[in-house]
NULO-160712 format. One record per residue (C-alpha): residue number from 0; x, y, z. Coordinates in steps of 0.5 Angstrom, whole numbers, plus 500, padded with zeros to 3 digits. Layout:
// residues N
<r><num>NUM</num><east>X</east><north>Y</north><up>Z</up></r>
...
***
This chain:
// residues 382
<r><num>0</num><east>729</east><north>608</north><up>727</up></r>
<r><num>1</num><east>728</east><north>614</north><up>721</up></r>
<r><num>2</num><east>721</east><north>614</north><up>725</up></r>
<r><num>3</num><east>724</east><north>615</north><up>732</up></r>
<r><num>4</num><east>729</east><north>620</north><up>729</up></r>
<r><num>5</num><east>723</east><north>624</north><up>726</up></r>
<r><num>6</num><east>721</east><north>625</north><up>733</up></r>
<r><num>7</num><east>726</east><north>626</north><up>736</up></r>
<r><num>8</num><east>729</east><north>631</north><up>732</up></r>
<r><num>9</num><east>722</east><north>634</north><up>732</up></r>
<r><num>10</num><east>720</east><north>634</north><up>739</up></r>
<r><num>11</num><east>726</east><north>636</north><up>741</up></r>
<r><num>12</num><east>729</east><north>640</north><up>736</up></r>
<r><num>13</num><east>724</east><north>645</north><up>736</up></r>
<r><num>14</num><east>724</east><north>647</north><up>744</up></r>
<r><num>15</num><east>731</east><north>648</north><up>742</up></r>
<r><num>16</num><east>729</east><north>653</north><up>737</up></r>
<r><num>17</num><east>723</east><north>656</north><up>741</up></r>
<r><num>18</num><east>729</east><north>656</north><up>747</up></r>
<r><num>19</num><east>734</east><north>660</north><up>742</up></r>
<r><num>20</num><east>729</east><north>665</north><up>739</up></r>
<r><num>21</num><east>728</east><north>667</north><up>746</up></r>
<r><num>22</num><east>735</east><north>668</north><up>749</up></r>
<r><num>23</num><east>738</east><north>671</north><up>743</up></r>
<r><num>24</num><east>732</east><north>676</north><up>743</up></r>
<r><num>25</num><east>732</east><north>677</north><up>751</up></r>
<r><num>26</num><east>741</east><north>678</north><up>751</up></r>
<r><num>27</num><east>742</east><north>680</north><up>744</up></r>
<r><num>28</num><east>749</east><north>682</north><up>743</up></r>
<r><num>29</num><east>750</east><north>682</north><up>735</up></r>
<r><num>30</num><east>752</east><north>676</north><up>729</up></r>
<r><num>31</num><east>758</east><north>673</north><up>732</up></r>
<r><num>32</num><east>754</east><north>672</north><up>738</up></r>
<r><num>33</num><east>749</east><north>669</north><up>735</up></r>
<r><num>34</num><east>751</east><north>664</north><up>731</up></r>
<r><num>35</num><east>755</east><north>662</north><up>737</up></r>
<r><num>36</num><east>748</east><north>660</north><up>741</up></r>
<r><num>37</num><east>747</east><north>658</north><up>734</up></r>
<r><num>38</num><east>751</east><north>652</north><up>733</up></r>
<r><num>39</num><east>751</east><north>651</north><up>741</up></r>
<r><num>40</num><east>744</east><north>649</north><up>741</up></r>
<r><num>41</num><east>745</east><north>644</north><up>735</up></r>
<r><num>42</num><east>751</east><north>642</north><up>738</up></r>
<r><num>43</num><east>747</east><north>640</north><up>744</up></r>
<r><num>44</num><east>741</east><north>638</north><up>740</up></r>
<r><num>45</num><east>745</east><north>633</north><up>736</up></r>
<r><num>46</num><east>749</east><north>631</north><up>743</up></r>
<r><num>47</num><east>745</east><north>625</north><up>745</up></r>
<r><num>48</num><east>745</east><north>621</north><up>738</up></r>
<r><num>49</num><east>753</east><north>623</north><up>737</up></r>
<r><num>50</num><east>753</east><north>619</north><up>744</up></r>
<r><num>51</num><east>749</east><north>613</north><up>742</up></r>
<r><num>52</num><east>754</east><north>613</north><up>735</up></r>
<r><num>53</num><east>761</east><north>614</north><up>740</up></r>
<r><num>54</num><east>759</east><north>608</north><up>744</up></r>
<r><num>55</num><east>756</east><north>604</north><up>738</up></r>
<r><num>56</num><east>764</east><north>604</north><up>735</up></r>
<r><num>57</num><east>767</east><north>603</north><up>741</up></r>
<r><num>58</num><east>769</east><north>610</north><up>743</up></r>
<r><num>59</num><east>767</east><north>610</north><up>750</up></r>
<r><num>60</num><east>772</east><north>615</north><up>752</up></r>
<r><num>61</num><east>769</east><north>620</north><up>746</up></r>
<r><num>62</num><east>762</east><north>618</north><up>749</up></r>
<r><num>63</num><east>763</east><north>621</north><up>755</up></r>
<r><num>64</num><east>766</east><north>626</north><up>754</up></r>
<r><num>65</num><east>760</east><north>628</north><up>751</up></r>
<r><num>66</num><east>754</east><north>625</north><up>755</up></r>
<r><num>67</num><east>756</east><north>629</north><up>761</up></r>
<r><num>68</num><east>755</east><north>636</north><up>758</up></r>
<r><num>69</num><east>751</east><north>634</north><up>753</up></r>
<r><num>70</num><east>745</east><north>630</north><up>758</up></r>
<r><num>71</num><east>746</east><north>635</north><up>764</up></r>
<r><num>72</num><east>743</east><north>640</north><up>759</up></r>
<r><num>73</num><east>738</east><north>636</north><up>757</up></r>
<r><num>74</num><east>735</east><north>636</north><up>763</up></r>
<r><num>75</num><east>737</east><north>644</north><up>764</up></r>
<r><num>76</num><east>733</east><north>646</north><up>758</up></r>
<r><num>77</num><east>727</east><north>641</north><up>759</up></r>
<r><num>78</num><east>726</east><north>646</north><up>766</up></r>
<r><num>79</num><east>729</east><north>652</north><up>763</up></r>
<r><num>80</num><east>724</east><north>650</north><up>756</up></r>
<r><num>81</num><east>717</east><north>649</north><up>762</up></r>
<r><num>82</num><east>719</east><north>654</north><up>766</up></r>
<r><num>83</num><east>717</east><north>660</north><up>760</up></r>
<r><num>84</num><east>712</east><north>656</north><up>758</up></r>
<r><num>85</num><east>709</east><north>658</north><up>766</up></r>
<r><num>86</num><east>711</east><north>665</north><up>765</up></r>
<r><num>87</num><east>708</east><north>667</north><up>757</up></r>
<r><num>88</num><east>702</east><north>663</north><up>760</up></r>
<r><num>89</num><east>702</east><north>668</north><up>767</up></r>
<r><num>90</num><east>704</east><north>674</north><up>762</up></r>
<r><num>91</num><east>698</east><north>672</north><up>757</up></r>
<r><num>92</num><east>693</east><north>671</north><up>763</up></r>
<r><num>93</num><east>695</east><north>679</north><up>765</up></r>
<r><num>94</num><east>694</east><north>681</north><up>758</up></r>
<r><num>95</num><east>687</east><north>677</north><up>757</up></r>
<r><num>96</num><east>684</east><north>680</north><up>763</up></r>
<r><num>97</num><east>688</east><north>687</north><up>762</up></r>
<r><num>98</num><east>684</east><north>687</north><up>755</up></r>
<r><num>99</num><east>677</east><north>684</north><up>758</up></r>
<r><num>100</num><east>676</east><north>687</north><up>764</up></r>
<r><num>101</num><east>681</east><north>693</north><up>763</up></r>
<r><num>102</num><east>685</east><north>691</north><up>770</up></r>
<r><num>103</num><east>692</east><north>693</north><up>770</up></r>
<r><num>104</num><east>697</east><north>689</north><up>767</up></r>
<r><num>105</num><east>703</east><north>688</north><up>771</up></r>
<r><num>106</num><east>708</east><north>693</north><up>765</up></r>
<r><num>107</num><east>714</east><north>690</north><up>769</up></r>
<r><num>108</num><east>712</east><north>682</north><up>766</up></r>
<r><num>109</num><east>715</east><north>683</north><up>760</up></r>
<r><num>110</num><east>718</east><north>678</north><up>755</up></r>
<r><num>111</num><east>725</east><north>679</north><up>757</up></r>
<r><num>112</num><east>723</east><north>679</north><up>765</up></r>
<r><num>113</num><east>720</east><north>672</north><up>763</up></r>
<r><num>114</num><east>727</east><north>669</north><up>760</up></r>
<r><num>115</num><east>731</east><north>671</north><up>765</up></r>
<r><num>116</num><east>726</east><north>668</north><up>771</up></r>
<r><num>117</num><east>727</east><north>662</north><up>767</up></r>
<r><num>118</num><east>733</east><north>661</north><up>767</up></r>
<r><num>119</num><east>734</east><north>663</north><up>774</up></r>
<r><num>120</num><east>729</east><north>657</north><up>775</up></r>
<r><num>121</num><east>732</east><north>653</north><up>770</up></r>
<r><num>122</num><east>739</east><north>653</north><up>774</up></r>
<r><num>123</num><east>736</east><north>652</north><up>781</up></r>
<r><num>124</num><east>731</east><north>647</north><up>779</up></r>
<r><num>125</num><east>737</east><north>644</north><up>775</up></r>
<r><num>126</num><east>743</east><north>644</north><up>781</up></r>
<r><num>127</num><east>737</east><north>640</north><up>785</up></r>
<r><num>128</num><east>735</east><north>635</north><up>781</up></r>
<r><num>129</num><east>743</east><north>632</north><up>780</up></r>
<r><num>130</num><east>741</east><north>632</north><up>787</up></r>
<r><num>131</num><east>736</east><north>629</north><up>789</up></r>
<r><num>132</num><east>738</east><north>623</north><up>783</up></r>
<r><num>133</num><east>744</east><north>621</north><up>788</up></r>
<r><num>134</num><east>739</east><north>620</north><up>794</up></r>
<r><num>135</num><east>736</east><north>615</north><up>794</up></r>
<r><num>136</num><east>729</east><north>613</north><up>797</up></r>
<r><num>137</num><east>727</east><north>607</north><up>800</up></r>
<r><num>138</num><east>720</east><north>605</north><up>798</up></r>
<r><num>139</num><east>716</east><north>600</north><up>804</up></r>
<r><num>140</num><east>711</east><north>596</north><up>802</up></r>
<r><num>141</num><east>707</east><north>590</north><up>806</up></r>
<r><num>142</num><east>701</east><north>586</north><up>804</up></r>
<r><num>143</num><east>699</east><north>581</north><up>807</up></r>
<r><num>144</num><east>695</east><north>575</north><up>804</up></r>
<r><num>145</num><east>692</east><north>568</north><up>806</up></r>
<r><num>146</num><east>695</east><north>565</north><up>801</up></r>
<r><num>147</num><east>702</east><north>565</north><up>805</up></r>
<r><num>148</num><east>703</east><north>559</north><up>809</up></r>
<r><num>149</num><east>701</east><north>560</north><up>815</up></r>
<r><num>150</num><east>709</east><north>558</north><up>818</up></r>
<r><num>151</num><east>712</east><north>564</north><up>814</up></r>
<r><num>152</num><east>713</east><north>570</north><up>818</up></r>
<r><num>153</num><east>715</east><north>574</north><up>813</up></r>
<r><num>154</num><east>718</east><north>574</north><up>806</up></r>
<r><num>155</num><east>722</east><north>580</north><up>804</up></r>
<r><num>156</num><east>723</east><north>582</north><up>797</up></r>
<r><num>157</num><east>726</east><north>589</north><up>794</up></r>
<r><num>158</num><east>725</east><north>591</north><up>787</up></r>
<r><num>159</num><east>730</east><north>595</north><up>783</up></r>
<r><num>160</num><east>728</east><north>598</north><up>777</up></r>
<r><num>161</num><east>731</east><north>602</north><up>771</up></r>
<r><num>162</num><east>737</east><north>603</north><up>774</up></r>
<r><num>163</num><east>741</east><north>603</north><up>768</up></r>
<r><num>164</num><east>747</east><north>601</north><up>768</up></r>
<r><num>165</num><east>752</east><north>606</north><up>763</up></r>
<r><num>166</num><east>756</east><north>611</north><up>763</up></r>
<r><num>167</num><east>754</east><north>615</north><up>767</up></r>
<r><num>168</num><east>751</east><north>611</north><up>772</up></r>
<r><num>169</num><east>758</east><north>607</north><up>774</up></r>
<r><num>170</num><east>762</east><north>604</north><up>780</up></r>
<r><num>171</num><east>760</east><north>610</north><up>786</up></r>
<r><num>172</num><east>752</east><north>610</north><up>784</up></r>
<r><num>173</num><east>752</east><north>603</north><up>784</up></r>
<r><num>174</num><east>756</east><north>602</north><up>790</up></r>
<r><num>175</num><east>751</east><north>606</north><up>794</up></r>
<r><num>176</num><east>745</east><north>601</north><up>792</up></r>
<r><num>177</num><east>748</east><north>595</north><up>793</up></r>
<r><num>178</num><east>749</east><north>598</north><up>800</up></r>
<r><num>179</num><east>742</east><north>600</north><up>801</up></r>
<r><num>180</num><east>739</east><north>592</north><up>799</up></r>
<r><num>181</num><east>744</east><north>590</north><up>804</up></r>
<r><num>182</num><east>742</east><north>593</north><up>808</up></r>
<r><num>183</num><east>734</east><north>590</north><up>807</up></r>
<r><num>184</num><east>738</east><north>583</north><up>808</up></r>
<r><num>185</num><east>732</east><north>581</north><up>803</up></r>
<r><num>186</num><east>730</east><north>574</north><up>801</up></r>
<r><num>187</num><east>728</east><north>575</north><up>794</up></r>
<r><num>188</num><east>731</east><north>580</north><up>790</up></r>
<r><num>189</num><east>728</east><north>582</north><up>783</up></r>
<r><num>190</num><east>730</east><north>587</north><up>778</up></r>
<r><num>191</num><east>723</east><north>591</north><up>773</up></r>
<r><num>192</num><east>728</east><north>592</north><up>767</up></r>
<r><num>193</num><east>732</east><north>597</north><up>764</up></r>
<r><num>194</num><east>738</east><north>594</north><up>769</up></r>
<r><num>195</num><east>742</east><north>596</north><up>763</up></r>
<r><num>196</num><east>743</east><north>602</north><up>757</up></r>
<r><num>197</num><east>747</east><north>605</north><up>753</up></r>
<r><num>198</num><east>750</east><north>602</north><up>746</up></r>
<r><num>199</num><east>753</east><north>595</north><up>748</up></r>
<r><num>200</num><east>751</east><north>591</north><up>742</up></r>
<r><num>201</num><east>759</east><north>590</north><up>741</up></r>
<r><num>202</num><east>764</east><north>584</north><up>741</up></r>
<r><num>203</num><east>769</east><north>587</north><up>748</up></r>
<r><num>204</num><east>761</east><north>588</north><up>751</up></r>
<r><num>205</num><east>764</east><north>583</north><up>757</up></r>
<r><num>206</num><east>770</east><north>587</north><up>759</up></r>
<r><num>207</num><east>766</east><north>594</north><up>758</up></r>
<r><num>208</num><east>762</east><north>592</north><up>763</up></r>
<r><num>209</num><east>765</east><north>586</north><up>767</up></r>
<r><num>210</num><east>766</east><north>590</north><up>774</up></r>
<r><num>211</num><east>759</east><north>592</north><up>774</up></r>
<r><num>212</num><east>756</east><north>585</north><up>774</up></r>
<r><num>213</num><east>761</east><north>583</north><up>778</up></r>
<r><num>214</num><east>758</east><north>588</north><up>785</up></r>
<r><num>215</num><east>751</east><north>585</north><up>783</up></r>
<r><num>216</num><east>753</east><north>578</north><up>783</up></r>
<r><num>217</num><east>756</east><north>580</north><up>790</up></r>
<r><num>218</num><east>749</east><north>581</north><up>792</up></r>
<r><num>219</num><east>746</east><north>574</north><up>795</up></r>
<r><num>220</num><east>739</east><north>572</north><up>796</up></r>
<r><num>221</num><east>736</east><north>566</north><up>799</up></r>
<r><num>222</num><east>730</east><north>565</north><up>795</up></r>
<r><num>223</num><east>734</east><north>567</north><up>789</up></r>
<r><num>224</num><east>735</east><north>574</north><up>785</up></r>
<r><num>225</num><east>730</east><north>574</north><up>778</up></r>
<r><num>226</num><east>730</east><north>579</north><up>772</up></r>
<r><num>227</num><east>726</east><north>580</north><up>766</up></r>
<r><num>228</num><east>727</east><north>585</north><up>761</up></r>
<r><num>229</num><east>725</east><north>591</north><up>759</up></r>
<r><num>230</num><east>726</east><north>596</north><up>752</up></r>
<r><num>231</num><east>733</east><north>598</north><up>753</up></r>
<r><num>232</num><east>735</east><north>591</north><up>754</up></r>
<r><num>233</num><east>733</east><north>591</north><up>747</up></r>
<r><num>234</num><east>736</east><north>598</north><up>745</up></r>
<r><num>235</num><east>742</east><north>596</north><up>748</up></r>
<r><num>236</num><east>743</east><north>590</north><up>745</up></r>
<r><num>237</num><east>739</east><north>585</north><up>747</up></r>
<r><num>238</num><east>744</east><north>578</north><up>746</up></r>
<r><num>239</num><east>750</east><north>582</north><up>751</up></r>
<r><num>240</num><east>745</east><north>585</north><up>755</up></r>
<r><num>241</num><east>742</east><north>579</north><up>758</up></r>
<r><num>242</num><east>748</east><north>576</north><up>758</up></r>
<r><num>243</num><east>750</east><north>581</north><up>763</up></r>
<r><num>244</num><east>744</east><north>581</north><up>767</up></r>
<r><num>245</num><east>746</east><north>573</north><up>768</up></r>
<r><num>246</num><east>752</east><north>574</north><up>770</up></r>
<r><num>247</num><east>750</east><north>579</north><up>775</up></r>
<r><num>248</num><east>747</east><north>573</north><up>778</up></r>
<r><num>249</num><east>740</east><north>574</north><up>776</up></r>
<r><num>250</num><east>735</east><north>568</north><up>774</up></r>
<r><num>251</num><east>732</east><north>570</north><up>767</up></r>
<r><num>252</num><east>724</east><north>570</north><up>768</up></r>
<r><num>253</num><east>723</east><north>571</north><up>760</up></r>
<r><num>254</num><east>715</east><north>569</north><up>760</up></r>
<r><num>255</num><east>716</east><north>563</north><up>765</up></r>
<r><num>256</num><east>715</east><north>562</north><up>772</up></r>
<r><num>257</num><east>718</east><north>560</north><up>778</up></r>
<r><num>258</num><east>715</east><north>557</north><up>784</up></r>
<r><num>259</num><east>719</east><north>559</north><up>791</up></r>
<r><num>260</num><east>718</east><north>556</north><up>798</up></r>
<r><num>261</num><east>713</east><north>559</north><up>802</up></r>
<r><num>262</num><east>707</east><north>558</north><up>797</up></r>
<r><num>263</num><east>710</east><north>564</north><up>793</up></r>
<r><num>264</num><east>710</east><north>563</north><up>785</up></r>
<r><num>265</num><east>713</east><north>569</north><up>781</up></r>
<r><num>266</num><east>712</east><north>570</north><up>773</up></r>
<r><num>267</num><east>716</east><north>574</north><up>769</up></r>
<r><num>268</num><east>714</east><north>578</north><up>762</up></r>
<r><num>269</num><east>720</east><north>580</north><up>756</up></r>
<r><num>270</num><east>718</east><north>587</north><up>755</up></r>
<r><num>271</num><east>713</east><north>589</north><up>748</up></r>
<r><num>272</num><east>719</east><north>593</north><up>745</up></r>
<r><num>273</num><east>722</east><north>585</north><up>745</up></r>
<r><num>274</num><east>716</east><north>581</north><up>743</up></r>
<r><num>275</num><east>711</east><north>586</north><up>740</up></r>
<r><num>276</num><east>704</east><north>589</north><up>744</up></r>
<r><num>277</num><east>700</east><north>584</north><up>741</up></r>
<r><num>278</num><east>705</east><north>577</north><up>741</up></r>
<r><num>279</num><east>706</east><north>580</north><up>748</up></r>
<r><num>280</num><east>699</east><north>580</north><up>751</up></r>
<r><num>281</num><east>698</east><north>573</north><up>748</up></r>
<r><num>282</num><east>704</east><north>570</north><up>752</up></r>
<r><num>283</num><east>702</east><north>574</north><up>759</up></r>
<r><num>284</num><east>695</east><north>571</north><up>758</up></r>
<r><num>285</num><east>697</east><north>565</north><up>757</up></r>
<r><num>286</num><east>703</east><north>564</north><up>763</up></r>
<r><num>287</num><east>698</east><north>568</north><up>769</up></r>
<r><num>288</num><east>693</east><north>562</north><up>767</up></r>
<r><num>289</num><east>697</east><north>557</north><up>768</up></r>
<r><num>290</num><east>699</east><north>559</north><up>775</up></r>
<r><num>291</num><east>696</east><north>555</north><up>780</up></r>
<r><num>292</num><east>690</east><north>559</north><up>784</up></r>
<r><num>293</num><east>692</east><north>557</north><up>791</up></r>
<r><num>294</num><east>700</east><north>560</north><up>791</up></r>
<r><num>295</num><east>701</east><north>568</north><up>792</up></r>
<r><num>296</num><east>702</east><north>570</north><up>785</up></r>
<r><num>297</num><east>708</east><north>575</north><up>782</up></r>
<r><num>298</num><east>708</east><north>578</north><up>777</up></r>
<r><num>299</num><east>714</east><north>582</north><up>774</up></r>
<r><num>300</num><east>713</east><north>587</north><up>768</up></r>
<r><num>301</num><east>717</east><north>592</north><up>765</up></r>
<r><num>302</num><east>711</east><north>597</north><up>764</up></r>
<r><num>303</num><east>706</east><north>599</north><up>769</up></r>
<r><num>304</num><east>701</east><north>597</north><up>765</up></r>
<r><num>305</num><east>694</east><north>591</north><up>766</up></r>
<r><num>306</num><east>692</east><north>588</north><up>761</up></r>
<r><num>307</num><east>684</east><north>587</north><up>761</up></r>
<r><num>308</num><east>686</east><north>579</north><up>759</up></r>
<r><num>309</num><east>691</east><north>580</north><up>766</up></r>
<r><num>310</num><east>687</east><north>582</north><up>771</up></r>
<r><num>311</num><east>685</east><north>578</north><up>777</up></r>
<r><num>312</num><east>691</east><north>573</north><up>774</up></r>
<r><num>313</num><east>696</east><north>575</north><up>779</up></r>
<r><num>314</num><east>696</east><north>578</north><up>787</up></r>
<r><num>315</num><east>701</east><north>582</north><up>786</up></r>
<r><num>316</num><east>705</east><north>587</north><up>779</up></r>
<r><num>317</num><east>712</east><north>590</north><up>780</up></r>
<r><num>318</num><east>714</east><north>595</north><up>775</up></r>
<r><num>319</num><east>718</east><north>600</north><up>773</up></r>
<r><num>320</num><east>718</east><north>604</north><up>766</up></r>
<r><num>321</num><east>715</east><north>611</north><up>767</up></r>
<r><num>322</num><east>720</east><north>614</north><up>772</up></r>
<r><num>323</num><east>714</east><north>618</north><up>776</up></r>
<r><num>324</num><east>716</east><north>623</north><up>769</up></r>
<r><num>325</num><east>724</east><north>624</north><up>773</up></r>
<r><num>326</num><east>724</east><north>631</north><up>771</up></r>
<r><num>327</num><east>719</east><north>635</north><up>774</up></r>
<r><num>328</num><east>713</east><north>637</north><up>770</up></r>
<r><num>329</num><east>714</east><north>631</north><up>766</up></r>
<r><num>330</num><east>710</east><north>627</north><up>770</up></r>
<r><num>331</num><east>704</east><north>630</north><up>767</up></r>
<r><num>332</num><east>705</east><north>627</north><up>761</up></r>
<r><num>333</num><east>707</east><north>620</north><up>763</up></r>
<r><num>334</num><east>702</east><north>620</north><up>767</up></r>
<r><num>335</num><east>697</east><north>620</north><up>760</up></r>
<r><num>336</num><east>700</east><north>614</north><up>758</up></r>
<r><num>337</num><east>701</east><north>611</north><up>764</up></r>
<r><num>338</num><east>696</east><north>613</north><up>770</up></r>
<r><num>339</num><east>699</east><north>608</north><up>775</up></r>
<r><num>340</num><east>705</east><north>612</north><up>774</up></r>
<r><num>341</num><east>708</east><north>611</north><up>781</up></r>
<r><num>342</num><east>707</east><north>608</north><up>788</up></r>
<r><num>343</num><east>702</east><north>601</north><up>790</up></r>
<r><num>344</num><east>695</east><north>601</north><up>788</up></r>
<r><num>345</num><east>690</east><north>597</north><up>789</up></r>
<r><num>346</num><east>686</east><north>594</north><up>783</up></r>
<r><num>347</num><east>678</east><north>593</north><up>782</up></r>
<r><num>348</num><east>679</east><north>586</north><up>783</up></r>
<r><num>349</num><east>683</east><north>586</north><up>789</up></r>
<r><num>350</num><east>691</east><north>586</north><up>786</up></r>
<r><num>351</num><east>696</east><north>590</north><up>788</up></r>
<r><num>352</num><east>701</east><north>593</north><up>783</up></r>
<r><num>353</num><east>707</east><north>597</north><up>785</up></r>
<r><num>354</num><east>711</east><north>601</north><up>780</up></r>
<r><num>355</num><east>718</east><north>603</north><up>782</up></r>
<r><num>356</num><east>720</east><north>611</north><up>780</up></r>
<r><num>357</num><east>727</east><north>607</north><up>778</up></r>
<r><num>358</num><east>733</east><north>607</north><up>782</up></r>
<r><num>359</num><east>737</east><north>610</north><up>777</up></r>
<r><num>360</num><east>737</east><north>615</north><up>771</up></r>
<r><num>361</num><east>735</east><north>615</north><up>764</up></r>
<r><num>362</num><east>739</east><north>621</north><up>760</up></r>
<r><num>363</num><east>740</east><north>627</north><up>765</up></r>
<r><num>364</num><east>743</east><north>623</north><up>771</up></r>
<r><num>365</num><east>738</east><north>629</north><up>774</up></r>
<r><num>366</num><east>731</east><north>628</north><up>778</up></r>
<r><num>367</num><east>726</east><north>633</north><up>780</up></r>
<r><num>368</num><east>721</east><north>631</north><up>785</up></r>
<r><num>369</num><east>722</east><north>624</north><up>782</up></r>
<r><num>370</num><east>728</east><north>622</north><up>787</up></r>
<r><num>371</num><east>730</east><north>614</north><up>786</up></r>
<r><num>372</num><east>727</east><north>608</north><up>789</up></r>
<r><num>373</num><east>728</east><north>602</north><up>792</up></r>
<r><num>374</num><east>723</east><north>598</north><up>795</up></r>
<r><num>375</num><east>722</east><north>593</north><up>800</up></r>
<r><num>376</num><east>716</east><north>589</north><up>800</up></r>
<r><num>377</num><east>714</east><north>584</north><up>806</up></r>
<r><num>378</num><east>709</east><north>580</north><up>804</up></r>
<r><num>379</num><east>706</east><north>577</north><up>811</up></r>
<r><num>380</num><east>702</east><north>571</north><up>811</up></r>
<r><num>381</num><east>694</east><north>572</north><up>815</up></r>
***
C-alpha cells in the first residue's frame, strides 16, 4: 500500500502540478487567486483516496458526494494534461524547424494560446466521453470448430467484464445491461472480473449491495452463469466480493472447470493480484492440462495475458482487464503492457482470445474512444 500511494501520488501529483503551473501562468490573476487553484488542485488530487477511506468507514453518502466531482475530474485532467503535451509538442516542433531551417514560427502559438486550446479539448472531449461510457456497444463474435457436437447449432455466450459495480456504477447503468443481455437470450453467461469496486470489506456489505445482486440474479441462463476474479475483487474485500458475486447467481470458477452440454468445457483462474504471478501461472498450467483434448475448451481470465505454459491448452480465452485504455490516449500506454488490449485475435497456435473493452467504468464514469462492450459469441459446430 505505501508503495502504490508513492505512485499514485507521484504519477498523479505531478500532472496536477504541471497543470497548475500552466493555468496560474495562462490566467494569472494575483495571490488569492492563486492559492485557490492551489488548494483545488490538492483537494482533487487527494479526492480519490478520501473516497476509498469515506466508503472504508461506512460513510457512503460522504464518499459520493466526493466521487462524482472528484472522478469526472480525473478524467477532465487527464484529457486537459494530454491535450498540452499535443500542444507544447506542435509548439516546440515550430520552434526546432524556426532555429534549423530559419522557417516562420507561427508567433501566434504561444504558451497561453496552447492552455486555452487544452482546456477547450479537455472540456469537449470530456463532455463526450460521459457520453459514450452510457452507450453501450455490442461486440459479436462467431467461432466455429470441429470440436462441437455436431447436433449443436449454436451455443450463445455473452461475456461482460470490469463492470464495476459501486457508487457510481448503481441501478439505472445496470438496468441498461441486463437489458442488452436479455435481449441476446444467451445460453451461458460469464463474467471476466472486477464485477465488483470500490471498498466493501465492511460487515453491513449485504445490504450495501443487495439490490444490485438481486438484478443479476434475475438474469437466467440455461447452461449456467460463471464467474472468475479479478484484482478489484481483492481491493474490494475479497470475502464480500465473492459472496455478492454468488449471490448474483454466478458459479465461482476459482481454478476449476466445468464441463457443459455440447462438448464445451469452461475453466476459470483467480486473478494474479489473489495468488501471485508465479503461484498463478502454476495453477493455470495445471488446470489446462487436465482438461480433456477432445472438448472445445474456455478459458476465462481477468487480464488478457498468455502464458507461454498456456499456449495451445485452451481454444478459446475471455478477458477483460485493459478497458482498451478508457480514456483516450491512455490506450498507448495500456497497450505496452497489454498488446492484446481489445477485440478477438487469433494466436500463433490456432487460439482465440478475446478481450472485452469492460462494460462499465474504473474511476471517471467517462469513456473516450473505448465505449462499453458486451460481447455475444456464438460458437458453432463444423
Amino acid at each position: 500500500m505505501p508503495l502504490f500511494l508513492i505512485i499514485f501520488l507521484s504519477g498523479y501529483g505531478g500532472m496536477h502540478l504541471f497543470a497548475f503551473y500552466r493555468l496560474k501562468s495562462t490566467f494569472s490573476h494575483g495571490r488569492p487567486a492563486t492559492l485557490l487553484l492551489a488548494a483545488f488542485m490538492v483537494l482533487m488530487t487527494l479526492a480519490p483516496l478520501l473516497v476509498r477511506l469515506s466508503e472504508g468507514a461506512g460513510m457512503d453518502r460522504c464518499a459520493l458526494f466526493i466521487a462524482w466531482p472528484g472522478y469526472l475530474w480525473m478524467g477532465f485532467v487527464f484529457i486537459f494534461f494530454s491535450a498540452l503535451l499535443v500542444a507544447d509538442a506542435v509548439r516546440c516542433a515550430y520552434w526546432l524547424l524556426n532555429t534549423l531551417f530559419s522557417i516562420p514560427a507561427l508567433s501566434f502559438l504561444t504558451s497561453e494560446i496552447c492552455c486555452i486550446f487544452a482546456l477547450l479539448t479537455a472540456f469537449l472531449a470530456s463532455g463526450y466521453a460521459c457520453h459514450e461510457a452510457s452507450q453501450i456497444r455490442i461486440e459479436q463474435v462467431i467461432i466455429n470448430s470441429p470440436k462441437l457436437s455436431h447436433d449443436t447449432q449454436r451455443i450463445r455466450i455473452v461475456q461482460i467484464s470490469d463492470v464495476h459495480i459501486g457508487l457510481l456504477f448503481r441501478e439505472a447503468r445496470l438496468e441498461q445491461v441486463l437489458k442488452v443481455i436479455r435481449g441476446a437470450k444467451p445460453d451461458i453467461i460469464v463474467s471476466t472480473g472486477d464485477l465488483v469496486d470500490g471498498k466493501l470489506n465492511r460487515e453491513d456489505m449485504k445490504s450495501h449491495l443487495d439490490s444490485l445482486s438481486a438484478m443479476l440474479a434475475s438474469l437466467s441462463a440455461p447452461a449456467g452463469k460463471f464467474a472468475v476474479t479479478g484484482n478489484h475483487e481483492l481491493y474490494a474485500g475479497l470475502k464480500q466480493a465473492l459472496a455478492f458475486t454468488s449471490a448474483a447467481g454466478f458459479t465461482l470458477l476459482r481454478n476449476r472447470s466445468v464441463s457443459l452440454p455440447g462438448g464445451v468445457i469452461i475453466s476459470g483462474v483467480d486473478d494474479q493480484a489473489i495468488t501471485g504471478k508465479s503461484t498463478s501461472e502454476y495453477a493455470e498450467k495445471k488446470l489446462l492440462e487436465a482438461v480433456p483434448k477432445e472438448g472445445f475448451h474456455i478459458l476465462l481470465k481477468h487480464r488478457p495475458e498468455i502464458p507461454a505454459t498456456s499456449k495451445a491448452l485452451f481454444d478459446l480465452q475471455l478477458s477483460g482487464h485493459a478497458h482498451k485504455g478508457q480514456i483516450f490516449p491512455f490506450n498507448f500506454l495500456v497497450k505496452l503492457k497489454y498488446p492484446i488490449s481489445s477485440g478477438t485475435t487469433l494466436t500463433s497456435e490456432g487460439s482465440n482470445i478475446h478481450v472485452s473493452r469492460g462494460t462499465g467504468t474504473w474511476g471517471p464514469p467517462m469513456r473516450l474512444f473505448a465505449p462499453p462492450e458486451v460481447t455475444i459469441i456464438d460458437l458453432k459446430g463444423q
